[in-house]
Every structure is written in structure tokens, then in C-alpha cells.
Wavefront OBJ file of the C-alpha trace (Angstrom):
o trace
v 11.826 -1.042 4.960
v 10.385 -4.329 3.916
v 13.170 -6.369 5.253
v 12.890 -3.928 8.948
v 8.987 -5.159 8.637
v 9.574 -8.634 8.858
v 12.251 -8.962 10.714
v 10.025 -6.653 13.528
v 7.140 -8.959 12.967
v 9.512 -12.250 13.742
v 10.736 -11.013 16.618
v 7.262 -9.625 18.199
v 6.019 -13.401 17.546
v 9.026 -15.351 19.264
v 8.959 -12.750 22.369
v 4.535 -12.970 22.285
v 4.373 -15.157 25.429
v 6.207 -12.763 27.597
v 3.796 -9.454 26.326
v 0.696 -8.558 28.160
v -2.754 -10.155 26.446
v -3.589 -7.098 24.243
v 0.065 -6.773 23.145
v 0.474 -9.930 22.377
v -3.194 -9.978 20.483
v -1.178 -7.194 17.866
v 2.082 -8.965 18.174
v 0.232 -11.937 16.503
v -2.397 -10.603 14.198
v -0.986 -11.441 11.031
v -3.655 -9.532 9.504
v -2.246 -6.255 10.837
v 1.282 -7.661 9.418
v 0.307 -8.135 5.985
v -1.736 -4.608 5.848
v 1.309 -3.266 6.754
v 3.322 -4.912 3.356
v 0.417 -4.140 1.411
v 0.538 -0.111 2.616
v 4.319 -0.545 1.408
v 3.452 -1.069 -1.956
v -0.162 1.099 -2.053
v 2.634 4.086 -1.547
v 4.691 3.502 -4.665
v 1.454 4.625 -6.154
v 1.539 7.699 -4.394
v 2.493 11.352 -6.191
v 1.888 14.673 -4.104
v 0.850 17.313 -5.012
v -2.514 16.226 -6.704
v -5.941 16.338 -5.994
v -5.709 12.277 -6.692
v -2.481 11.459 -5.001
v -2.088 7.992 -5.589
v -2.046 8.243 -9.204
v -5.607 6.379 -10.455
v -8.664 8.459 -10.019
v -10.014 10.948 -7.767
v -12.345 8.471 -6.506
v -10.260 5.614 -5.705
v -7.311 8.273 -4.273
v -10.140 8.719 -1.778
v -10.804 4.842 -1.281
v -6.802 4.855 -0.073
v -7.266 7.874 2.449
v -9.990 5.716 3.451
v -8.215 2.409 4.298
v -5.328 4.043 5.977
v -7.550 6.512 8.299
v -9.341 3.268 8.808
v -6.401 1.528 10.234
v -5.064 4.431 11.608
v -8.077 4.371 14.057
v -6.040 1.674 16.188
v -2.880 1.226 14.638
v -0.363 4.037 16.049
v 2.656 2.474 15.218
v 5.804 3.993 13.850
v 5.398 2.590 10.318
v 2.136 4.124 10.088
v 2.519 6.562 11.573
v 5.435 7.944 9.850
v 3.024 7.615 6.201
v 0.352 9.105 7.750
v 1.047 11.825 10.625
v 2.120 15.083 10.567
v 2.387 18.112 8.222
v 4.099 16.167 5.487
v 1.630 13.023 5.908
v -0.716 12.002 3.663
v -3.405 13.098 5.689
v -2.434 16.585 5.427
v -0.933 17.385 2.171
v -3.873 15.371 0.681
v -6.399 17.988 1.851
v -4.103 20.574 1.318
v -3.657 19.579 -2.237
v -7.414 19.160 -3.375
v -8.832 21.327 -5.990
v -12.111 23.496 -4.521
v -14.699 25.334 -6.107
v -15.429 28.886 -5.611
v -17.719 27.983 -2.286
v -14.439 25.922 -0.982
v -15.686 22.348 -1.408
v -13.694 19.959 -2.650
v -14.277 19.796 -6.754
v -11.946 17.731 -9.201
v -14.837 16.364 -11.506
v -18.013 16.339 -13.217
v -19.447 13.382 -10.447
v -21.377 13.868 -7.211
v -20.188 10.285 -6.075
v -16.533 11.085 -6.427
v -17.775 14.227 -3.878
v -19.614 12.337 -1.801
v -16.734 9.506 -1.657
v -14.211 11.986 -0.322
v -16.880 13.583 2.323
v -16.452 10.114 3.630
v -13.086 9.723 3.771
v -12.311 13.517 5.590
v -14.719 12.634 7.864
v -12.893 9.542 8.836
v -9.618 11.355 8.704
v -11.015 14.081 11.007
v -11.808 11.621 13.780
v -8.627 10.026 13.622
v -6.752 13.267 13.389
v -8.948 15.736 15.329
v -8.425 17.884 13.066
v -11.713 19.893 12.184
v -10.073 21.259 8.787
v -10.923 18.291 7.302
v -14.861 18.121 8.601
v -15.109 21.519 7.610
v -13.949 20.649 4.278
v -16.548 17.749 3.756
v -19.143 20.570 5.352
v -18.399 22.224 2.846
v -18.421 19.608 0.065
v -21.751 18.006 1.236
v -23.389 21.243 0.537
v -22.198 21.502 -2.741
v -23.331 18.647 -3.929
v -26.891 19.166 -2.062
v -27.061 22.480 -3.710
v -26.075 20.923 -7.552
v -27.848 18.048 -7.395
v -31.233 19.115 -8.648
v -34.826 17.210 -7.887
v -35.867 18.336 -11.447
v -32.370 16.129 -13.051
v -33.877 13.085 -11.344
v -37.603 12.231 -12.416
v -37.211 8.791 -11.369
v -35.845 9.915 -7.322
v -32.543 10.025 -5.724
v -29.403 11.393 -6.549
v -27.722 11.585 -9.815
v -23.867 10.902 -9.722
v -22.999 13.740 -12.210
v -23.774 17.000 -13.334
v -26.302 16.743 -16.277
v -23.511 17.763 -18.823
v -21.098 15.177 -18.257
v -21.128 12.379 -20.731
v -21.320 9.310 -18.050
v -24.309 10.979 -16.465
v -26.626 8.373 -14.118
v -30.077 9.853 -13.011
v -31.421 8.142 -10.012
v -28.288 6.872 -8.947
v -28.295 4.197 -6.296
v -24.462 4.334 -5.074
v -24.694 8.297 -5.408
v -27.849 8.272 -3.083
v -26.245 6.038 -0.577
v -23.203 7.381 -0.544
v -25.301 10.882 0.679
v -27.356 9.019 3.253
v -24.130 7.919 4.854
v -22.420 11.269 4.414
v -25.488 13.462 5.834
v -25.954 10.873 9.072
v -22.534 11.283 9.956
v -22.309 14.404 9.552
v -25.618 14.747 12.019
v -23.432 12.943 15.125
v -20.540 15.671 14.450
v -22.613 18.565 14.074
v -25.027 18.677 16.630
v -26.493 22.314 16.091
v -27.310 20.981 12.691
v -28.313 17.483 13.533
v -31.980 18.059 12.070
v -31.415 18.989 8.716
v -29.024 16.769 8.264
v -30.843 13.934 9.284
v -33.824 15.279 7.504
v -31.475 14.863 4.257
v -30.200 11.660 5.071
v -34.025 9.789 6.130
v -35.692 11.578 2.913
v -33.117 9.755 0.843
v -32.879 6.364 2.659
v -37.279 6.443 2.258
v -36.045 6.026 -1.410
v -33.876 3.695 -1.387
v -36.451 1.395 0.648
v -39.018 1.875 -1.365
v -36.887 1.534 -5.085
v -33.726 -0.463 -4.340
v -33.485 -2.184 -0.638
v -35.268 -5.315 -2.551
v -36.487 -8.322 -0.358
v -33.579 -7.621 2.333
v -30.755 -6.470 -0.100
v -29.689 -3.921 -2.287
v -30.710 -4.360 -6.182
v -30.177 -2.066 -8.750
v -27.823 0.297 -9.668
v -29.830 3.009 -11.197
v -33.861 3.760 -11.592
v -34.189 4.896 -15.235
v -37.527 6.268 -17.536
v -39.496 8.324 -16.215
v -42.771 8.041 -13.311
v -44.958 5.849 -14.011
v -42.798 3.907 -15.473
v -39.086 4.047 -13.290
v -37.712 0.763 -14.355
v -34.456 -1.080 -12.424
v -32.401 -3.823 -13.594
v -31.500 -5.469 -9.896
v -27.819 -5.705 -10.593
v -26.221 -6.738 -7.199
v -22.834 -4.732 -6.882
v -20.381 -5.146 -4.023
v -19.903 -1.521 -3.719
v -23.125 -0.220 -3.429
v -24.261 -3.413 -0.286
v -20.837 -1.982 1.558
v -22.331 1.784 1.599
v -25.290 0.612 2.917
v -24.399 -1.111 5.459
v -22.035 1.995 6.400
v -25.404 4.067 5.741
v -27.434 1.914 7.877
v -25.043 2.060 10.386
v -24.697 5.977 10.480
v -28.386 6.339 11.190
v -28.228 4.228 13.723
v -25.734 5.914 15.600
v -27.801 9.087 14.768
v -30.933 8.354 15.757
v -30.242 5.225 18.212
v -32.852 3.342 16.468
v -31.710 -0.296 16.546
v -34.532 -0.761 13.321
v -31.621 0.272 11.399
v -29.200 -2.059 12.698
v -32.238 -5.008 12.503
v -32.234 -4.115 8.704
v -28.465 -4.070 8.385
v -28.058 -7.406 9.902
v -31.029 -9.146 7.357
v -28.403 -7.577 4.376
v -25.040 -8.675 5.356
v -27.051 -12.286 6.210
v -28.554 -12.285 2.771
v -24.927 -11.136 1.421
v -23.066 -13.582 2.974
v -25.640 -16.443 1.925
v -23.614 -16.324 -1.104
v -26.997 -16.100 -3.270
v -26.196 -13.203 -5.241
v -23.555 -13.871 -7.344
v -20.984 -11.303 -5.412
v -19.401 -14.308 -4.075
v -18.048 -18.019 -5.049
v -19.055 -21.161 -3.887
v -15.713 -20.838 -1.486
v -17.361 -17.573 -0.320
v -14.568 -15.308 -1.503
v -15.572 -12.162 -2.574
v -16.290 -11.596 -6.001
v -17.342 -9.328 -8.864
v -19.095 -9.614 -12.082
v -16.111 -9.167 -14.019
v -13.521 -10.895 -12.137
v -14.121 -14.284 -13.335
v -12.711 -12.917 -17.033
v -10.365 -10.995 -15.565
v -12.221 -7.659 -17.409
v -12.903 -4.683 -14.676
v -12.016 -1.224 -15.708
v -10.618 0.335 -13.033
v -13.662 1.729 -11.308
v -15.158 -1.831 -10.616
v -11.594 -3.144 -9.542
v -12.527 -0.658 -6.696
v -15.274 -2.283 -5.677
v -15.295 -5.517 -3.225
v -12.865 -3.830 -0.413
v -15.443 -0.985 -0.163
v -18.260 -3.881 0.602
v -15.562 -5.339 3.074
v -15.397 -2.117 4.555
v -18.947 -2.003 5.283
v -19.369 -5.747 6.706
v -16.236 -4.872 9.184
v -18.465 -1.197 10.652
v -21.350 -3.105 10.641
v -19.543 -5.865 12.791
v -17.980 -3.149 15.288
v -21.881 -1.771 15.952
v -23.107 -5.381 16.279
v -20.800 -7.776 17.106
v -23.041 -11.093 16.528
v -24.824 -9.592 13.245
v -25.289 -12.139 10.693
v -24.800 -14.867 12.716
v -21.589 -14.172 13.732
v -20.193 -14.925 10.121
v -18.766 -11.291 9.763
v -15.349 -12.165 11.017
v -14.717 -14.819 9.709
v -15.587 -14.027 6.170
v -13.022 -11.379 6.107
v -10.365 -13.286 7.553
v -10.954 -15.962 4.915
v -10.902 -13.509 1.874
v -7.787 -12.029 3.398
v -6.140 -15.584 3.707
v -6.784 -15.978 -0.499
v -5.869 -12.857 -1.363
v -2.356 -13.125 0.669
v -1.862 -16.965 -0.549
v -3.262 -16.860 -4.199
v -3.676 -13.518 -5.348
v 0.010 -11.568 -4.548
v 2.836 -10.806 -6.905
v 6.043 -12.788 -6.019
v 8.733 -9.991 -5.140
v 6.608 -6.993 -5.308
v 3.408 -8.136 -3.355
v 1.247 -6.357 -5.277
v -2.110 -7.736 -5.183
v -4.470 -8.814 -7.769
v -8.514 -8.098 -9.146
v -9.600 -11.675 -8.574
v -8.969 -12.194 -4.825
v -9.006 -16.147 -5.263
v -6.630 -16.028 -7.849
v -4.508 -16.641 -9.314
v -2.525 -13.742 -9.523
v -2.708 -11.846 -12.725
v -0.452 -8.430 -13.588
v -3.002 -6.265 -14.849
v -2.239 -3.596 -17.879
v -1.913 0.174 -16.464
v -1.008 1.828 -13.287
v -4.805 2.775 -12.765
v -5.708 -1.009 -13.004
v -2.847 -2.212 -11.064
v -4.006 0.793 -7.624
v -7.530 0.018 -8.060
v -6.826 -3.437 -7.763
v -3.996 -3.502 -4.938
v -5.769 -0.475 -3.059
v -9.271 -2.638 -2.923
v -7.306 -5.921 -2.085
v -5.619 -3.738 0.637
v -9.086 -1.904 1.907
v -9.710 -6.491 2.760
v -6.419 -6.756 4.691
v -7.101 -4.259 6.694
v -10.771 -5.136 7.693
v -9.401 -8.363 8.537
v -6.724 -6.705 10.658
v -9.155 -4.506 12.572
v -11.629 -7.195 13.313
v -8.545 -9.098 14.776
v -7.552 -6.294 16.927
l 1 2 3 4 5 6 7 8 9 10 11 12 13 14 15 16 17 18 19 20 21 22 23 24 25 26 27 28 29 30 31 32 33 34 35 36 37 38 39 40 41 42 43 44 45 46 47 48 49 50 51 52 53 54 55 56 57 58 59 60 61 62 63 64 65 66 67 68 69 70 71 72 73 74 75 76 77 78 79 80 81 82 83 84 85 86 87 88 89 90 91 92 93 94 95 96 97 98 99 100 101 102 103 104 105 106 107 108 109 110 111 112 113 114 115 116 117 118 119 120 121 122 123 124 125 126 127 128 129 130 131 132 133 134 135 136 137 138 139 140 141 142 143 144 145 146 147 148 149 150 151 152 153 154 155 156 157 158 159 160 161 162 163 164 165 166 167 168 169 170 171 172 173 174 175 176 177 178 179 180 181 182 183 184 185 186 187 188 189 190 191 192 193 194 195 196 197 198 199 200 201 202 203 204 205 206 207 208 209 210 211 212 213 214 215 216 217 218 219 220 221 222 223 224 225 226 227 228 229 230 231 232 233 234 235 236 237 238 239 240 241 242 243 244 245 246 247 248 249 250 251 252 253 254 255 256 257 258 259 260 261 262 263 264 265 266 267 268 269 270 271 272 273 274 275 276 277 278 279 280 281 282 283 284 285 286 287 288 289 290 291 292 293 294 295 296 297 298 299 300 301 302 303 304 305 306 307 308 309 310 311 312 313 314 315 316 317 318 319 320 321 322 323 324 325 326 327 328 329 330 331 332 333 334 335 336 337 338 339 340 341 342 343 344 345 346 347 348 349 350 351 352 353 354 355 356 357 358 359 360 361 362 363 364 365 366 367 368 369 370 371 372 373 374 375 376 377 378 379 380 381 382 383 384 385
């Protein structure tokens, strides 16, 4: 299939001059090219039937729904197409796969954000597919975790990202609460009857997150912990949780058409991309805390293509946000992690995306890694198209 790949690509580039402009725009995106090798090897992860298909965890199976309804948005090509579509896709024998609860909402684990991670990723899925099985099912999800998620578990505000039994329990949980916002104003724009109390959930939550978290223009902190008076937060700056909110901020902009949102949006992917934060190095390649030492579990492996996720939706509402440095960012981290951070022979990609490469130890490492690394390729693809 590889070899059929290439040899497709070649020949699209020597016959480019001869294609109509938008044709010829795919033929050449290189970007798209490269997602496509990448999707190759993402699928040698994949096992059916299990609520986490690609064999990692829950959460990150719903990362790689994520990237490939993402591309699947404006990529209808056979070798897509032919992972994707269809009863025996992965679209459909994911959802038809996923372990529910007795109200029918999607349940697999102890954690809210692993919930709220796949309400994001069947909603994308469902406006790709048109298929309202899958909205229904994040419906259905969202109000599980609205109805578990208890005010009186969370002295400090916001949403926790477990149930208070499980042993990795975070009150207050910043990526849990975005996460929500995002899920509850997208929801609003696909269920109009219900468009106020959705909205109602996802503004009440976003007031916290201003007043706790959205520091001085950019998201710091990943939890609030003690107890009122005295919530404390220890302004970590996390790649994950500044791509949710710009897919938040986003949302409630196209829920509410107020361009506020899209104003504050643009001062955090500015402040992002300054390269002030430490989520970055001094090449502006996109980095995390523990990439430098090579020592991410496989949860934080996860974590830069979900901010590149949320720089390339912020880009398609506003085209010149942040100066116009969206695009080019992408394309750059793309660039490394193709050139400095691929496996000879296998292309599996790597945690540190300006390398070098390095083969990490465990399958759940190894999808995490490749999976995020893909989730950058394909940004870069789509802001090419």
C-alpha cells in the first residue's frame, strides 16, 4: 500500500501543471502526502472490537477518531476513505464497539475527561458522516457526565476529571472543565431546541475558567486545589489544555456569534506562539515538559497534536489570528517531525518532534506518540488545503 502511495503521489506531482488550480493545490500538498503514510502506520495500532481500538487508552483511541474525522472533513480520497467509510470503517465499528452505561452513554472508565474527549470526537465524526447515531451518542454521554459530576466534589469550581473513588482523582480540573465548555457549545449549534441550556452549561463553566485559569491572556494551571478561601493553582502551562481552549473559544463563538470570543482566542494563540511559555523551543517547535528527557508517560505523549489541533480551528474561524503566524507554525513543526523525528523503514514517529528520533518502550508509548505526531501532519495538511 505504501509503495501504491508514493508512486500515486509522484505521478500527481509530474502531471500538476496540467490539473485545474484546486487539484493541483492537493496534488502538491505534501502535507496531505505524509498524513497519509503516517495514517498507514497509526492503523497497525488498530484492534476491533474494543472500546479503545487502537490499542493505548480510551482517551487517546479517541484522539485517533479525532485526527482522521478531522481529515476526513476534506480529504475523500480512496485511501481514506477505504479506513474510514462504511459499515466496516472505523467510524462505525468504533461506536458500535464502545462500552455504555445503563443510560446509553459511552462509559469505559472512572474519568469525566476521557467522556468528554470522545463527546468531541462523535461530534466531529457525525458532521463528517451525517450520521446522527453518533451525536446522539455524545447526547447521551454529555449528560452523563453533567449528571455525575457533582458541585459538592469540587469546592474549589469546575469540573473534576474522575469520579471521587478513583485513585487519580483531580477536583477542579482545568482540561476536564474545558473539555465540557467545548463539548456543551457544540452541542448548542447542533441542537437548536436545546441551544439554551446548553449554552447556559457551557458560559457558567467558561466564567470559571476566566476568572481561575485564563491568566494574563493564556491558560495557567492545571488544577485549583484546597479549599475557598484559599483555592491555590500552580500555573503549569500544558499544550493540551491551550489547544481545548482555543477549540472552546471557538465553539462559543460560533454559538453565540460573539466575535469577544474570537478577540480572546486570538490574544492566546499570540501569547502561545510568542514562545514565552516554555511549550515551545527557541526554533518554535512544539514542545512539552518532558520531551527534552525523553520521559512522558503516555498520556502527556498525547498532548502537543491536541494544541495543534486547536491553533489549525482557530485559524479556519479567523484566518489572520495571531498575526498570521498560525500556518506557518504548523507547517514548520510538520517539516521536523517528517525530517528529524521518523523511524527509517517503519515511519513511525517520535515524542520529541525536533528530534531526533527515539523508539520508545511499549505499544501505548509508541500510539500516543505517533498518533499526536500524526494529529500535526494533518493540521498542516488541512491548513494547506
Amino acid at each position: 500500500m505504501l509503495f501504491s502511495l508514493l508512486s500515486s503521489s509522484l505521478l500527481l506531482a509530474a502531471t500538476a501543471s496540467a490539473l485545474p488550480a484546486e487539484l493541483e493545490s492537493r496534488a502538491t500538498n505534501q502535507y496531505l502526502t505524509n498524513s497519509h503514510v503516517a495514517i498507514t502506520e497509526l492503523q497497525t495500532f488498530y484492534k476491533q472490537p474494543s472500546p479503545a481500538p487502537w490499542a493505548g487508552g480510551w482517551w487517546n483511541s479517541a484522539n485517533c477518531l479525532t485526527l482522521l474525522a478531522d481529515l476526513r472533513a476534506k480529504d475523500s480520497s480512496s485511501f481514506l476513505t477505504s479506513i474510514t467509510d462504511g459499515a466496516n470503517g472505523v467510524f462505525k465499528t468504533t461506536l458500535n464497539n464502545q462500552a455504555r452505561d445503563s443510560t446509553n452513554a459511552l462509559s469505559y472508565t472512572d474519568f469525566f475527561d476521557d467522556q468528554l474527549w470522545w463527546i468531541l470526537a462523535l461530534i466531529k465524526t457525525s458532521d463528517v458522516t451525517k450520521d446522527t447515531s453518533f451525536l446522539q451518542a455524545a447526547n447521551l454521554t454529555f449528560a452523563a457526565v453533567t449528571l455525575n459530576n457533582k458541585a459538592s466534589n469540587n469546592p474549589c469550581g469546575g469540573l473534576a476529571n474522575a469520579y471521587p473513588s478513583e485513585k487519580y482523582l483531580v477536583k477542579s480540573s482545568t482540561i476536564a472543565t474545558v473539555l465540557y465548555v467545548a463539548a456543551a457549545a457544540q452541542l448548542a449549534t447542533r441542537y437548536p431546541a436545546q441551544k439554551t441550556y446548553f449554552l447556559n452549561k457551557a458560559t457558567t463553566q467558561w466564567s470559571w475558567i476566566t476568572k481561575n485559569i485564563l491568566i494574563d491572556g493564556i491558560m495557567q494551571g492545571d488544577a485549583l486545589t484546597g479549599s475557598p478561601p484559599s483555592c491555590s493553582n500552580n500555573h503549569a502551562f500544558l499544550t493540551y489544555i491551550e489547544g481545548v481552549a482555543l477549540q472552546a473559544l471557538v465553539a462559543l463563538y460560533h454559538a453565540t456569534n460573539d466575535a469577544s470570543y474570537l478577540t480572546t482566542a486570538d490574544t492566546l494563540a499570540t501569547k502561545l506562539l510568542s514562545g514565552k511559555y516554555g511549550m515551545m523551543d527557541s526554533n518554535k517547535i512544539a514542545l512539552e515538559f518532558c520531551d527534552n528527557e525523553n520521559s512522558c508517560n503516555p498520556d502527556l505523549a498525547q498532548f502537543k497534536g491536541i494544541m495543534m489541533r486547536g491553533l489549525r480551528t482557530l485559524r479556519d474561524a479567523k484566518p489572520d489570528v495571531a498575526g498570521g503566524q498560525i500556518k506557518g507554525f504548523l507547517t514548520k513543526n510538520a517539516d521536523s517531525i517528517w525530517n528529524n523525528d521518523r523511524q527509517s523503514g517503519t515511519n513511525l514517529l517520535g515524542e520529541k518532534w525536533a528530534g531526533p528520533f527515539v523508539l520508545e518502550s511499549g505499544s501505548a508509548m509508541q500510539l500516543s506518540s505517533h498518533s499526536s505526531a500524526t494529529m500535526a501532519l494533518v493540521q498542516a495538511a488541512l491548513a494547506n488545503m
